[in-house]
C-alpha positions as CSV (number, residue, x, y, z in Angstrom):
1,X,100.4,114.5,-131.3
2,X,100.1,111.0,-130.5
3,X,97.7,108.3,-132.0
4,X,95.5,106.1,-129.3
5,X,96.1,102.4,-129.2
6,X,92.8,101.1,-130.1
7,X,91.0,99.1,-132.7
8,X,90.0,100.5,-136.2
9,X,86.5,99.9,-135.4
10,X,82.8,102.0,-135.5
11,X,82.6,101.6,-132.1
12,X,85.4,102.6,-130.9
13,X,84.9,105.5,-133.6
14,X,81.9,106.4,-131.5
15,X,82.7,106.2,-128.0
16,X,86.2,108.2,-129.0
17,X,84.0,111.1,-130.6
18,X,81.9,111.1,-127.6
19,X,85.6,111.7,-125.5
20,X,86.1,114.4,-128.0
21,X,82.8,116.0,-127.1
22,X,83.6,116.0,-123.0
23,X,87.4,117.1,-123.5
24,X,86.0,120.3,-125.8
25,X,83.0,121.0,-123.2
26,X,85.7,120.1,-120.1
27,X,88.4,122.2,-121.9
28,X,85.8,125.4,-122.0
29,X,84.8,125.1,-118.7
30,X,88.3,124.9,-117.5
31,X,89.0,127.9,-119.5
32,X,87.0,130.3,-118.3
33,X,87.3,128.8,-114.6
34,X,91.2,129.9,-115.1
35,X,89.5,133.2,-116.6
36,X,87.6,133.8,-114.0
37,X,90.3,132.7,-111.0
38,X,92.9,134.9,-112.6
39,X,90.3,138.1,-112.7
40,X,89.9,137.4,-108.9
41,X,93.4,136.9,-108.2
42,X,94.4,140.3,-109.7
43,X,92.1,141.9,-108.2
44,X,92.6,140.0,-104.5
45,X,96.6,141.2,-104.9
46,X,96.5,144.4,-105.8
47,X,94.0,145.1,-102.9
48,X,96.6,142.6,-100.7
49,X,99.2,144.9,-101.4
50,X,97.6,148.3,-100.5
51,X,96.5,146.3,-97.1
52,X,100.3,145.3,-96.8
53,X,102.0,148.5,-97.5
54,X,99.4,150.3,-94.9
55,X,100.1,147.2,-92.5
56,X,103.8,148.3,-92.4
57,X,103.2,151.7,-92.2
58,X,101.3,151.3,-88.9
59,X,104.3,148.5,-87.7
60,X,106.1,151.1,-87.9
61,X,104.5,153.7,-85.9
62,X,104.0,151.1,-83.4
63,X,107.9,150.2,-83.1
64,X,108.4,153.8,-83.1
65,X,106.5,154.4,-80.5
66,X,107.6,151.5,-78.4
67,X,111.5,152.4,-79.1
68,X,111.1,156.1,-77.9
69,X,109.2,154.2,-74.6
70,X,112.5,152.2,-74.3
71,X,114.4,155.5,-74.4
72,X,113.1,157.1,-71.7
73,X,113.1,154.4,-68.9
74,X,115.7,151.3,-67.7
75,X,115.6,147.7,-69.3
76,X,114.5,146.5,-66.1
77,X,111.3,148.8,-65.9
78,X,110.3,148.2,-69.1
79,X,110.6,144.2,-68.1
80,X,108.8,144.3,-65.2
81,X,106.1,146.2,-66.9
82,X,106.0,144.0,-69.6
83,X,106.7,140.7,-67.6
84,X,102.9,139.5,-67.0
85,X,100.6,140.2,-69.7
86,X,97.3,141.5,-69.4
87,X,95.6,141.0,-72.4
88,X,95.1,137.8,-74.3
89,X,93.0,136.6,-77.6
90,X,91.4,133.6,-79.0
91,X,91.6,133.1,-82.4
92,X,89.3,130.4,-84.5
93,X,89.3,129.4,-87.8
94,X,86.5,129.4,-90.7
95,X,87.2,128.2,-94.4
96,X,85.0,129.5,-97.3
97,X,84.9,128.8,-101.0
98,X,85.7,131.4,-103.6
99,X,85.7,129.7,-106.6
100,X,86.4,126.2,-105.4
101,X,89.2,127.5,-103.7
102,X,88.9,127.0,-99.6
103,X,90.6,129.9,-97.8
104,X,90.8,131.3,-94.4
105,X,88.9,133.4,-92.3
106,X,90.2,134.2,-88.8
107,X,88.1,135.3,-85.8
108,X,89.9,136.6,-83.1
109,X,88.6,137.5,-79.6
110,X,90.7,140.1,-77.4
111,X,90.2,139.9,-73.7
112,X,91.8,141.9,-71.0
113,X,93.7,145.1,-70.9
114,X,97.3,145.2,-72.3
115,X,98.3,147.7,-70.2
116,X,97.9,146.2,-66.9
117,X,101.1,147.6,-64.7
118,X,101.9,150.5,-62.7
119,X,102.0,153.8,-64.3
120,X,105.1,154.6,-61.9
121,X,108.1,155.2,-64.0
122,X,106.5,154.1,-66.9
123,X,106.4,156.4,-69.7
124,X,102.9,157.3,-71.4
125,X,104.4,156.3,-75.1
126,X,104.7,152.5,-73.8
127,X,101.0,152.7,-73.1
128,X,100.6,154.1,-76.6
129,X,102.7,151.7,-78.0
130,X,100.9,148.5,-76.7
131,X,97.7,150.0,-77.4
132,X,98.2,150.3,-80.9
133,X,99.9,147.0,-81.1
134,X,96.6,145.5,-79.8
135,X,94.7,147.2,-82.5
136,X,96.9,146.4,-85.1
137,X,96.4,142.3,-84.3
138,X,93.2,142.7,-86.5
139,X,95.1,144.0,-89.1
140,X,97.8,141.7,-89.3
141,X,95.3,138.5,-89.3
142,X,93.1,140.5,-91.6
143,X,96.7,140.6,-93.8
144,X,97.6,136.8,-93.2
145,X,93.9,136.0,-94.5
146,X,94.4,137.9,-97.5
147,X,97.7,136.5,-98.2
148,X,97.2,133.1,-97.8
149,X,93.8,133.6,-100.4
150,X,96.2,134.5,-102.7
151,X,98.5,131.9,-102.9
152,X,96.1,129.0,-102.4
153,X,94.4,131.2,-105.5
154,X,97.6,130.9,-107.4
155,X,97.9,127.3,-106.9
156,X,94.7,126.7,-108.1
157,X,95.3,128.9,-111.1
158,X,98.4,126.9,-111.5
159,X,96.4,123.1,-111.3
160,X,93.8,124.5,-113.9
161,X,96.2,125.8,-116.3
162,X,98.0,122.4,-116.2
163,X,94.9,120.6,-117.0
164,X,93.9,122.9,-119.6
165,X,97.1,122.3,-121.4
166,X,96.8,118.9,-121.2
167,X,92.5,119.5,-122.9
168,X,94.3,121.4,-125.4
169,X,97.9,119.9,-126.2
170,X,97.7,116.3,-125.6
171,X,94.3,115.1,-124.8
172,X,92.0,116.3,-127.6
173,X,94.9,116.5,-130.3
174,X,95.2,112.5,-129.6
175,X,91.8,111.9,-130.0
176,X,91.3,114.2,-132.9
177,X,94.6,112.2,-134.8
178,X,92.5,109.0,-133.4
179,X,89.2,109.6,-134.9
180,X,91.0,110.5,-138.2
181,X,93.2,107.7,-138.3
182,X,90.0,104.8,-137.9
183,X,88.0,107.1,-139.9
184,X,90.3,106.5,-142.7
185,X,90.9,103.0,-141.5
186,X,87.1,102.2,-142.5
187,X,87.2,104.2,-145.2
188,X,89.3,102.3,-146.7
189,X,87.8,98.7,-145.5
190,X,84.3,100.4,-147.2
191,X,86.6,100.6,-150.1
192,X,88.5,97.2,-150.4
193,X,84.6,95.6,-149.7
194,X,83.2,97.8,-152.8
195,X,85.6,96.6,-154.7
196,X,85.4,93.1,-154.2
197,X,82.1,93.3,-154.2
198,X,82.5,94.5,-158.1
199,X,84.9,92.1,-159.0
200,X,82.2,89.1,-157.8
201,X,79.4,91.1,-159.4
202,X,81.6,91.1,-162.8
203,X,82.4,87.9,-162.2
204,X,78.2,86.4,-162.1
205,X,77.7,88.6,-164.6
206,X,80.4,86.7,-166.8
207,X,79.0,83.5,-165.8
């Protein structure tokens, strides 16, 4: 706790207990802001989780899928099948605000057919396999959304704890120590002037 530099006067007596009253109101507000962001984050990763773990699980179908495909036909099959694709997707950008904190949405349009080759030596699973692989694009942006929410929600939880600390550690302990300090400063100038204003009162009384 550190004492302001400034001078012992009423003014600055006033302007530093109107600092105090924005750093309480600002510290408050801060406060449940982090409240509020941390209720949200919680609740964004646990759901971000369940969407991950699910996520996997359908990777791995897909993979499955596509390695039992690789079993059953030649290297160079599967590459000229695979060599042109037939299916592309534009993806676009949106940010929204929850809570002050800008994340991600992703659009993404799918055009074409991913299975656009012979079905000649090709095995039914690798049809399979790139159709669920298509679907599962959604689900992977729908997974990178949620993920990046979270940590730019982090960070933000991080920045406002930081400037809470400072409200409640440094900022308004300083001024609090201030306001005391010239309080007592002028308490004591009220005194020294009382008593000298005695001691001339005694004295024209003497007279």
């Amino acid at each position: 706790m550190a004492r302001i530099n400034v001078n012992p006067n009423r003014m600055e007596l006033s302007r530093l207990k109107k600092r105090l009253v924005v750093a309480r109101r600002g510290h408050k507000l801060l406060k449940d802001k982090q409240d509020a962001l941390i209720k949200a984050f919680l609740e964004r990763a646990r759901s971000g989780k369940v969407l991950r773990e699910q996520v996997e699980e359908e990777l791995k179908e897909c993979y499955g899928a596509f390695v039992l495909s690789r079993a059953q036909t030649t290297p160079e099959i599967l590459e000229q099948a695979l060599i042109f694709p037939g299916a592309n997707c534009t993806l676009s950008v949106d940010w929204r605000n929850v809570m002050s904190v800008m994340v991600p949405h992703y659009n993404v349009k799918q055009e074409g057919n991913p299975v656009n080759y012979g079905f000649v030596n090709v095995p039914i699973l690798l049809d399979l396999a790139l159709e669920q692989f298509s679907k599962l694009i959604l689900r992977l942006l729908e997974l990178a959304k949620e993920e990046k929410a979270i940590r730019l929600m982090a960070g933000e939880i991080e920045r406002t704890r930081r400037r809470v600390n400072a409200l409640e550690y440094v900022m308004i302990p300083d001024l609090q120590e201030t306001i005391r300090y010239i309080s007592m400063k002028l308490d004591e100038q009220e005194r020294s002037t009382l008593s000298r204003l005695m001691k001339i009162k005694d004295i024209v009384r003497a007279k």
